[in-house]
N, C-alpha and C positions, 0 to 999 in steps of 0.2 A: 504493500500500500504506500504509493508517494506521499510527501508532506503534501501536495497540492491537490489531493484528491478532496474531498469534504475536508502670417495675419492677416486676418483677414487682414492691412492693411491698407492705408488709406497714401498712395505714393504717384510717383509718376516725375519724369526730367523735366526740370523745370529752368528757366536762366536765371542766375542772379547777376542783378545791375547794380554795380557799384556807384553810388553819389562821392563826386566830388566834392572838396570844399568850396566854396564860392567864398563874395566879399569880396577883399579888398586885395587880394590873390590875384598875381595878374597869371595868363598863363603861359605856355610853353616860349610862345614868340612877344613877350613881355604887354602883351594887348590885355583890356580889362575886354571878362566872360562876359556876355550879353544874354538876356535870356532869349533863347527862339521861341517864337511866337507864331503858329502855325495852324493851319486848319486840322493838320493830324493828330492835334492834342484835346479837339473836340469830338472828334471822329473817334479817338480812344474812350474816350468818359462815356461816350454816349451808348460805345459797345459793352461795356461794362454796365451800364445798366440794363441794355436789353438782355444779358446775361442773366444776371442777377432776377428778372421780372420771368426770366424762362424757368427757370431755377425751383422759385414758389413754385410757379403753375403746376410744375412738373409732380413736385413734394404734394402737393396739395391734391393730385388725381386722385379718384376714386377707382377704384376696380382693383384684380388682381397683375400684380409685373408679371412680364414675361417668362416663360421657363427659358433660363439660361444652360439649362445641362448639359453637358457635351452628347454630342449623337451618336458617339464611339461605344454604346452601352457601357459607358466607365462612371461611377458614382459622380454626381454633380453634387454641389455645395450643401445641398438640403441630406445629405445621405448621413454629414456627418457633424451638420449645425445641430445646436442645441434648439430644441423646439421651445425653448419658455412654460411648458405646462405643468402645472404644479406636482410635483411627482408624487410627494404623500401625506396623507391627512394625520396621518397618526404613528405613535410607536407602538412595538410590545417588548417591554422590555431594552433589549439596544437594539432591535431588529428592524426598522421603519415600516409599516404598513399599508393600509390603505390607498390602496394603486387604486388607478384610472380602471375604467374598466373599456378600454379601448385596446389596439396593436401599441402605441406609446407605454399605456399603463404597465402590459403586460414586458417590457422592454423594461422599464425602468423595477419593476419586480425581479426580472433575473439577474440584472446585475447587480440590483443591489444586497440578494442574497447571495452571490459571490461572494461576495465580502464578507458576510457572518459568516459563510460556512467555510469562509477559509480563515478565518481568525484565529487566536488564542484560547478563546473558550472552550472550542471542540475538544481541546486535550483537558478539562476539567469535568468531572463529571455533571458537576451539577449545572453551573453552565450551558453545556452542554447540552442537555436533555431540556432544559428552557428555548434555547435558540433551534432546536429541532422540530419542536412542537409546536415553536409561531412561524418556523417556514414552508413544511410539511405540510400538506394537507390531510386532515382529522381521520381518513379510512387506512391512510400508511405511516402516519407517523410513528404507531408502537413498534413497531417492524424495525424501523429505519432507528428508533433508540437504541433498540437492541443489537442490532449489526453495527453498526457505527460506536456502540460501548466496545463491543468487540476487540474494532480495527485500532481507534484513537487509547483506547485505554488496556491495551496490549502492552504489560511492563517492558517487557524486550525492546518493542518501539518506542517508547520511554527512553529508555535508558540508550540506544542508540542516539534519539536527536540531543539526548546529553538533558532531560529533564527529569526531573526526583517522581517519583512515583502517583504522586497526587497532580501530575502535570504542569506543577509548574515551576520557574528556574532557577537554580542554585543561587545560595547570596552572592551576590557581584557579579551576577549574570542576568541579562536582558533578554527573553523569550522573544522572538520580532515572527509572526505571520500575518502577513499584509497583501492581501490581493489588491491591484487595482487597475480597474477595469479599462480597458481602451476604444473600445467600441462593443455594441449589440447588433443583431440581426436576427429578424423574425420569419425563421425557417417557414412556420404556417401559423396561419392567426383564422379560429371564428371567435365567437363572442365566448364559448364557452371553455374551449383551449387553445392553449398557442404553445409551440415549440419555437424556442428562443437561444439563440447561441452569442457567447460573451467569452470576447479575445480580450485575457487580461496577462499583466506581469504577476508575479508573485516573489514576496520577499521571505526566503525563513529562514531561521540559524540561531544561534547564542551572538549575542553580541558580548562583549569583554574582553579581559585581556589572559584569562582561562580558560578562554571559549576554544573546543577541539572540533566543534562545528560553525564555523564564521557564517556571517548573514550572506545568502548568493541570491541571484535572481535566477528567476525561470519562466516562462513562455506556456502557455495552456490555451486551449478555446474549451470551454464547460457548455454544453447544452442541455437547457431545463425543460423536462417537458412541466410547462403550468396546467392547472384547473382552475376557471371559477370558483369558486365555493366560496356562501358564508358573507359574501361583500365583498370578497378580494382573491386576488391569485395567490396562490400554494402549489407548492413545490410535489410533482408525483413520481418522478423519476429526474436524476443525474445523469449524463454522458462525460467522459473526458479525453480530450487527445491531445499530443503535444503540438506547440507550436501555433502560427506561424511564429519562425526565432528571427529577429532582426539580429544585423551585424553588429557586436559591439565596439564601441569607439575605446581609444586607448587613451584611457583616463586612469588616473591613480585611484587605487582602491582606498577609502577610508579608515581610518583606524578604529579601533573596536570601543574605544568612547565617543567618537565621534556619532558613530552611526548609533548607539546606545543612545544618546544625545538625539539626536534628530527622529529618532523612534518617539520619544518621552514627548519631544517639544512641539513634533507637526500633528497635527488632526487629522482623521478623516472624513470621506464627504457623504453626504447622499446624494444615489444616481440619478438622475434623470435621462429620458431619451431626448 
């Protein structure tokens, strides 16, 4: 069982005009600057405000803009912008709840039980068996306690990721399991199920300076199949496979306080689609 199982921009070339000094400055051939006075200098102001009067109009249309997507069947802008919709009404627990009951809803459900089910808690039992039973939907979750007490709570695998028995990490050691999500995609959506798949990174290891397991990253796509139920999506089955692995850049690895440090001090989010 792996540890990972359970600008946009606003630019464009522009010239810049350097102003000289004027006054009492004469110039290169000892002559005083004159200002030029020309009809081009109306003819600019005046283009400038029919800019400007296009500009409104334009901000000010009604309807929907155009689809800009490229026609290469390649994801356009909207595939991977954040839609603004409130992702959820509620907690249980640290688990966030209350999805949309739309394809968005059910998006922002999968990844965000990425993230609990790939936390710290799963190796605590009790924990544990809270965060299973508000992801889980009500006809699987005793099942999935019971298997999952199994897997996470396997002293052997304990004691291999280098934590004490009760699951959690030695003095002067920092436990780090951090899923975090990089995109969703909604394999099938009706109103009542959707299969959703969630390409995220994952951090786990001992951070410290005893640590015999250091914190490394790893690469997953997790597909959830969701149900309805109840008001909200639950979790009825897990898929996992590795990857996709991006290349990593050659950056110096942190030191085992630092990332200890940076575990402690950054938050995490909830997802929205």
């Amino acid at each position: 069982m792996s540890p990972g199982d359970e600008h946009d921009g606003y630019g464009g070339s522009g010239q810049t005009r350097t102003r000289l000094p004027e006054g009492n400055t004469g110039d290169v051939h000892g002559g005083t600057r004159r200002p030029a006075r020309s009809s081009r200098s109306l003819l600019a102001g005046l283009g400038v405000v029919a800019l400007l009067v296009a500009a409104i109009a334009f901000a000010n249309r009604g309807g929907t803009p155009a689809d800009t997507s490229p026609s290469s069947g390649t994801p356009g802008r909207a595939a991977t912008a954040p839609t603004g919709t409130r992702p959820v009404t509620d907690t249980d627990g640290t688990v966030p709840t209350g999805y949309a009951h739309d394809e968005q809803g059910a998006q922002s459900a999968a990844a965000n039980y990425a993230v609990a089910l790939g936390s710290t808690d799963m190796y605590q039992k009790g924990p544990r068996e809270a965060l299973i039973r508000s992801v889980y939907a009500p006809e699987v979750a005793d099942a999935r306690v019971t298997d999952l007490d199994k897997g996470y709570g396997d002293k052997t695998l304990l004691g291999r990721i280098g934590l004490q028995e009760n699951g959690t990490a030695p003095q002067g050691l920092t436990f780090v399991a951090r899923t975090i999500p990089v995109g969703t995609k909604a394999e099938k959506y009706t109103p009542e199920r959707a299969t959703v798949s969630v390409w995220h990174s994952y951090l786990f290891g001992l951070a410290g300076d005893e640590s015999k397991n250091p914190v490394s990253e790893a690469w997953y796509t997790k597909t959830y199949e969701l149900r309805w139920t109840e008001g909200d999506w639950k979790v009825v089955d897990v898929r996992q496979k590795d990857g996709p692995v991006p290349v990593g850049r050659d950056q110096r690895a942190s030191t085992a306080q630092e990332m200890a440090d940076a575990v402690e001090q950054f938050g995490g989010f909830t997802y929205a689609r």
